[in-house]
C-alpha atoms as an extended CHARMM CRD file, in Angstrom:
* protein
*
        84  EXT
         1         1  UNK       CA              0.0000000000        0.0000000000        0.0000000000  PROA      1               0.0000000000
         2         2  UNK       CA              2.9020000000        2.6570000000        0.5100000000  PROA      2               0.0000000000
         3         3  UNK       CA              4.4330000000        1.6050000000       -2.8820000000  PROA      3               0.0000000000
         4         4  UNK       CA              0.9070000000        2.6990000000       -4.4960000000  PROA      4               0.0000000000
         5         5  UNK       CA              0.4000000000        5.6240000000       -2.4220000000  PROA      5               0.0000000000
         6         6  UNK       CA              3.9580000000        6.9300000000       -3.2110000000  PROA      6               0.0000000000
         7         7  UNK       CA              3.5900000000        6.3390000000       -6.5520000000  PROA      7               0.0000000000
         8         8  UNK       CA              0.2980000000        8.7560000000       -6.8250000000  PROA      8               0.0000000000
         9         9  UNK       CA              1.9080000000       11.2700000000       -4.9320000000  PROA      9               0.0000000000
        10        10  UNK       CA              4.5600000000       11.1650000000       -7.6930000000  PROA      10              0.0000000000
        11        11  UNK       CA              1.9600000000       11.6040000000      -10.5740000000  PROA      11              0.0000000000
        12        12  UNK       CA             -0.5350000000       13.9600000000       -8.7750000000  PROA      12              0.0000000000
        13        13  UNK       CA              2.6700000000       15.8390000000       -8.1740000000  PROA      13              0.0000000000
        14        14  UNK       CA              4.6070000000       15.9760000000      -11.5320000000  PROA      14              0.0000000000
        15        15  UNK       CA              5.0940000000       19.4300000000      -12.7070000000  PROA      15              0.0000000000
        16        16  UNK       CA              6.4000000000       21.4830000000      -15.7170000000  PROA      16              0.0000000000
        17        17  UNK       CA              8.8270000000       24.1760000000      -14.2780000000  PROA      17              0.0000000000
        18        18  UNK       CA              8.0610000000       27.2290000000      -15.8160000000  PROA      18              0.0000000000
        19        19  UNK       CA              4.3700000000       26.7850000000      -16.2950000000  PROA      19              0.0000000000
        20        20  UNK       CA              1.7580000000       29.2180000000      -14.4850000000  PROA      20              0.0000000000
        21        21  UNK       CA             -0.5510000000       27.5810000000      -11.6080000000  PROA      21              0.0000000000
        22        22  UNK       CA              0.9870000000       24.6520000000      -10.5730000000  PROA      22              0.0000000000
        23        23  UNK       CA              2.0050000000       23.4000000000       -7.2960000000  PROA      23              0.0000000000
        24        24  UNK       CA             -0.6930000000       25.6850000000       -5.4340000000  PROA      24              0.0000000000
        25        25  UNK       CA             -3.4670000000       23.0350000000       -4.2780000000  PROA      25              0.0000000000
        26        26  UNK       CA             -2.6940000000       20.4410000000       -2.0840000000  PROA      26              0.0000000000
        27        27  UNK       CA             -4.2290000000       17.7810000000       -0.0600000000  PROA      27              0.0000000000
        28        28  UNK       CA             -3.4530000000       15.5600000000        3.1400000000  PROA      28              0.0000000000
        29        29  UNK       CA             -1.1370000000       12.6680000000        3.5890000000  PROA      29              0.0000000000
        30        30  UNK       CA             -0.9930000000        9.7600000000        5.6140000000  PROA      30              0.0000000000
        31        31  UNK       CA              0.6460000000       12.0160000000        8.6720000000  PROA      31              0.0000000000
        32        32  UNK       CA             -2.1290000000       14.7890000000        7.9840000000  PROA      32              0.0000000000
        33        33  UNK       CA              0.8300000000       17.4270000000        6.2690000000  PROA      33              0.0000000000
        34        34  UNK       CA             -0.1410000000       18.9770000000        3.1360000000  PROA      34              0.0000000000
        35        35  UNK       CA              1.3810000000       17.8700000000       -0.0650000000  PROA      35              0.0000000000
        36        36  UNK       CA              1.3160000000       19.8000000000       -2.8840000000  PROA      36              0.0000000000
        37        37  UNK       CA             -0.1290000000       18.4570000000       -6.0460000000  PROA      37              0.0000000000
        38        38  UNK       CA             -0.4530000000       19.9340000000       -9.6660000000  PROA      38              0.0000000000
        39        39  UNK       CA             -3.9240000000       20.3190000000       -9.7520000000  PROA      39              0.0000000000
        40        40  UNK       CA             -6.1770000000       19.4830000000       -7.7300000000  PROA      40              0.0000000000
        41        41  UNK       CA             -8.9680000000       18.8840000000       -9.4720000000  PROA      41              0.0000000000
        42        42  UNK       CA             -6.8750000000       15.9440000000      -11.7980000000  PROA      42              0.0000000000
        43        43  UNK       CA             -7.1620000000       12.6080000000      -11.9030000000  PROA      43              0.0000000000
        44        44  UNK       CA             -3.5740000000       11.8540000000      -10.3980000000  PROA      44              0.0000000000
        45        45  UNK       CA             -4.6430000000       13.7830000000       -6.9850000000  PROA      45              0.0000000000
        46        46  UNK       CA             -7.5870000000       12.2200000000       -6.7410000000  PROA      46              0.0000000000
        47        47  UNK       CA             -5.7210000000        8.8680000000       -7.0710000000  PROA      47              0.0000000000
        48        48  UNK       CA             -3.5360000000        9.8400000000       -4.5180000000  PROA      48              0.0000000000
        49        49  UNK       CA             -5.9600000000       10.9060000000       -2.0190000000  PROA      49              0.0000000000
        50        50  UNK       CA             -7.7770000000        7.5210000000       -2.3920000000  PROA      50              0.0000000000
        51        51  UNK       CA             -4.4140000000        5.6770000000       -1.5750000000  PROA      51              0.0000000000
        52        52  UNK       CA             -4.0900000000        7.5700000000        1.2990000000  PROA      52              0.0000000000
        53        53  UNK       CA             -7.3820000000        6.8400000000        2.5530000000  PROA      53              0.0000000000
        54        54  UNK       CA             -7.3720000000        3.2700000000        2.2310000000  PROA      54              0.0000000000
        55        55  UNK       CA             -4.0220000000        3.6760000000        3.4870000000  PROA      55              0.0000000000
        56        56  UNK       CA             -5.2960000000        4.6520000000        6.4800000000  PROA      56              0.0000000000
        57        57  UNK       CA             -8.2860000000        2.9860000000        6.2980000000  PROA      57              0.0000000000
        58        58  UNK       CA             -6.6590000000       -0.3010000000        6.2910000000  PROA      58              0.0000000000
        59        59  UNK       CA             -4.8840000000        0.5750000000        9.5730000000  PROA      59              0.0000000000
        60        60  UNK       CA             -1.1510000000        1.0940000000        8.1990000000  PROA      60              0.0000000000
        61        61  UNK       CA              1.0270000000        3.3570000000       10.1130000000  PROA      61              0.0000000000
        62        62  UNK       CA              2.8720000000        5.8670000000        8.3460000000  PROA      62              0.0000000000
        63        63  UNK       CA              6.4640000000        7.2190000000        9.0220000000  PROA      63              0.0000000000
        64        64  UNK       CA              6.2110000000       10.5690000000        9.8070000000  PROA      64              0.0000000000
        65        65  UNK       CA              8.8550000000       13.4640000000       10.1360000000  PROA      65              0.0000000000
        66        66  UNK       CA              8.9770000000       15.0970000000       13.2770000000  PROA      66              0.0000000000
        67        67  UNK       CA              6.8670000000       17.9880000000       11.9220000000  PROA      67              0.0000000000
        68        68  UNK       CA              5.5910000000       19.5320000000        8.4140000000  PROA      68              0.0000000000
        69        69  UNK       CA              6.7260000000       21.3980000000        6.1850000000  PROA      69              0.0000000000
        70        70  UNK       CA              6.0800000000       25.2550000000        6.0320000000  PROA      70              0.0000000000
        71        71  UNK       CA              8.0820000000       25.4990000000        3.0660000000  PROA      71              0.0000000000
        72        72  UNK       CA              6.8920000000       27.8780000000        0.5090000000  PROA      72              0.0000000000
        73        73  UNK       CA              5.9090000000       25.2950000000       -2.8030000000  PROA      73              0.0000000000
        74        74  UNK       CA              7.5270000000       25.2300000000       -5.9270000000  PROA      74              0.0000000000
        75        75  UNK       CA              8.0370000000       22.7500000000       -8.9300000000  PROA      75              0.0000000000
        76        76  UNK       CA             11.3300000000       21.9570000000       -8.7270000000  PROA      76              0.0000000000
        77        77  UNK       CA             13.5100000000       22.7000000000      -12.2080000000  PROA      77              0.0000000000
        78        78  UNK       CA             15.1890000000       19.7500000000      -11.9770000000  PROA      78              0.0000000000
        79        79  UNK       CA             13.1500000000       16.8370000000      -10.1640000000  PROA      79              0.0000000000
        80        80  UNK       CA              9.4280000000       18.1570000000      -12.4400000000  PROA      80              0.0000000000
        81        81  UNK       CA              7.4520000000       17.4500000000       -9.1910000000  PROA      81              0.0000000000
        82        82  UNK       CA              6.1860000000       20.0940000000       -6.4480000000  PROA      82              0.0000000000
        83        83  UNK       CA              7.8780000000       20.7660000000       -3.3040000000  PROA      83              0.0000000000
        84        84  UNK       CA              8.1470000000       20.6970000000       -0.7610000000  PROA      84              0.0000000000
């Protein structure tokens, strides 16, 4: 179940650096931080947000930091996801 969730967070947050309006929505993860997606109104978050709710819906424990991030997001010019 991690493997899946990670991967949706990886395609709900895949971004074009340079582009307008990206990387300004974002949603909840397992450890209730926000993540920043593309868009959130794309089929990629709302994959993502499904894994993470049967993610935590099946009882899994995620590995959380010791706090989130209050990082201003960006896309990233060289990994083409958001961040933080």
């Amino acid at each position: 179940m991690t493997q899946a969730m990670d991967q949706s967070l990886t395609m709900a947050s895949s971004c074009e650096f340079g582009v307008w309006d990206q990387c300004v929505d974002s949603v909840k993860d397992a450890c209730g931080c926000n993540r920043f997606v593309r868009k959130i109104s794309n089929a990629d978050t709302a994959a993502y947000v499904k894994a993470v709710q049967e993610f935590v819906g099946a009882g899994c424990e995620p590995v959380c930091g010791a706090k989130c991030s209050t990082e201003e997001p960006s896309c990233s010019s060289s990994a083409g996801h958001c961040e933080p």
